[in-house]
C-alpha positions in Angstrom: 53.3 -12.6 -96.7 52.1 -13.3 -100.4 54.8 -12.0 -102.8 52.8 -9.9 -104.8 50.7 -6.6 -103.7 47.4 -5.2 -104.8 49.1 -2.5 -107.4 50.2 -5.9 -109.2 46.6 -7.2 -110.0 44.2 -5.7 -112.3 40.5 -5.1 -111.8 39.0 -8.2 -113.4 42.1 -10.3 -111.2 40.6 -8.6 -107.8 37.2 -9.5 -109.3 37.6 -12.9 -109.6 40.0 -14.0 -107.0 36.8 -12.3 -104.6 34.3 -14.7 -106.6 36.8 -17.8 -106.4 36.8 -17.0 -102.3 32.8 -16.6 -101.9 31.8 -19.9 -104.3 34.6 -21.7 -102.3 32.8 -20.5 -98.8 29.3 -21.1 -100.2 29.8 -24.4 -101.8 32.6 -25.5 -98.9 34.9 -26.9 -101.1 37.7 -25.3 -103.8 35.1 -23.7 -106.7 35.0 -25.5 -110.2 35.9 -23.4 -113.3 33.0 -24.4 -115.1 31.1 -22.5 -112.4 33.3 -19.3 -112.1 33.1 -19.0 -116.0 29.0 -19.2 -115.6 28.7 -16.6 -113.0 31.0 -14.2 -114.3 29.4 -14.6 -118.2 33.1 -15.6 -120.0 34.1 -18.9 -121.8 35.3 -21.5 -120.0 38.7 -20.9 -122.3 38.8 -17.6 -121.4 38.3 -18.6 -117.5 41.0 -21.4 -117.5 43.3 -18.4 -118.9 42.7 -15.9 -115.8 42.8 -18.6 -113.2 46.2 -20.5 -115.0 47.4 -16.6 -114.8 47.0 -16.4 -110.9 48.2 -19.7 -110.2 51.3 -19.3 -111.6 51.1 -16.0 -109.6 51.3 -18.4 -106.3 47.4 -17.1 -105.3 45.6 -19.7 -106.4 46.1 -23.5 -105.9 44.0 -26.9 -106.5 44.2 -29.0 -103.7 43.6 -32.2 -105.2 44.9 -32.8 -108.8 43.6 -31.1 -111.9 40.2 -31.8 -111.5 40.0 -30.6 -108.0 38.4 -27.1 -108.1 40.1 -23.8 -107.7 40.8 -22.3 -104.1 42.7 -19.0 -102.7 46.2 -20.3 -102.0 47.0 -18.4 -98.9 44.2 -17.0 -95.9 45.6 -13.7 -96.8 44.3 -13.0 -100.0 41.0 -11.2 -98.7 43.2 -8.2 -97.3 44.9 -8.1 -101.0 41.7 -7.4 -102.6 40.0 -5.3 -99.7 43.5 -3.0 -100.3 42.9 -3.3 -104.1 38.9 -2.0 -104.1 39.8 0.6 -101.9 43.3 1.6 -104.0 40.9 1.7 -107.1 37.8 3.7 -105.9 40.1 5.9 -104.4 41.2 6.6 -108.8 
């Protein structure tokens, strides 16, 4: 069970950890920041901010070294952001 629960990530967190998880399935392997940053129309600073942020949460990792690509920690990070839509369109 991750540590953290859906009333603990903002929109924009929800947002992204749901793009990190489709690039990572569509490209099969962990999704480059570079890439995240393009699709979601931020600097690349601004990107390496959000996903340094939810690393040190524990719900991302990089599998191999720095240069590696970004990739959900845990399998059970889609229910976190399923409960997290539904929390805020329920708002």
């Amino acid at each position: 069970m991750l540590a953290i629960q859906a009333e603990q990530l903002s929109p924009f967190d929800a947002h992204l950890l749901r793009t990190i998880c489709q690039v990572q399935r569509d490209l099969q392997r962990p999704a480059p920041s570079k890439l995240l940053a393009e699709q979601l129309g931020i600097s690349g600073r601004t990107m390496r901010y959000y996903l340094r942020k939810l690393e040190n949460k524990g719900l991302l990792r990089r599998p191999r070294g720095t240069r590696s690509g970004y990739q959900a920690s845990r399998p059970q990070i889609m229910p976190i952001i399923r409960q997290h839509e539904t929390m805020w369109q329920a708002a």
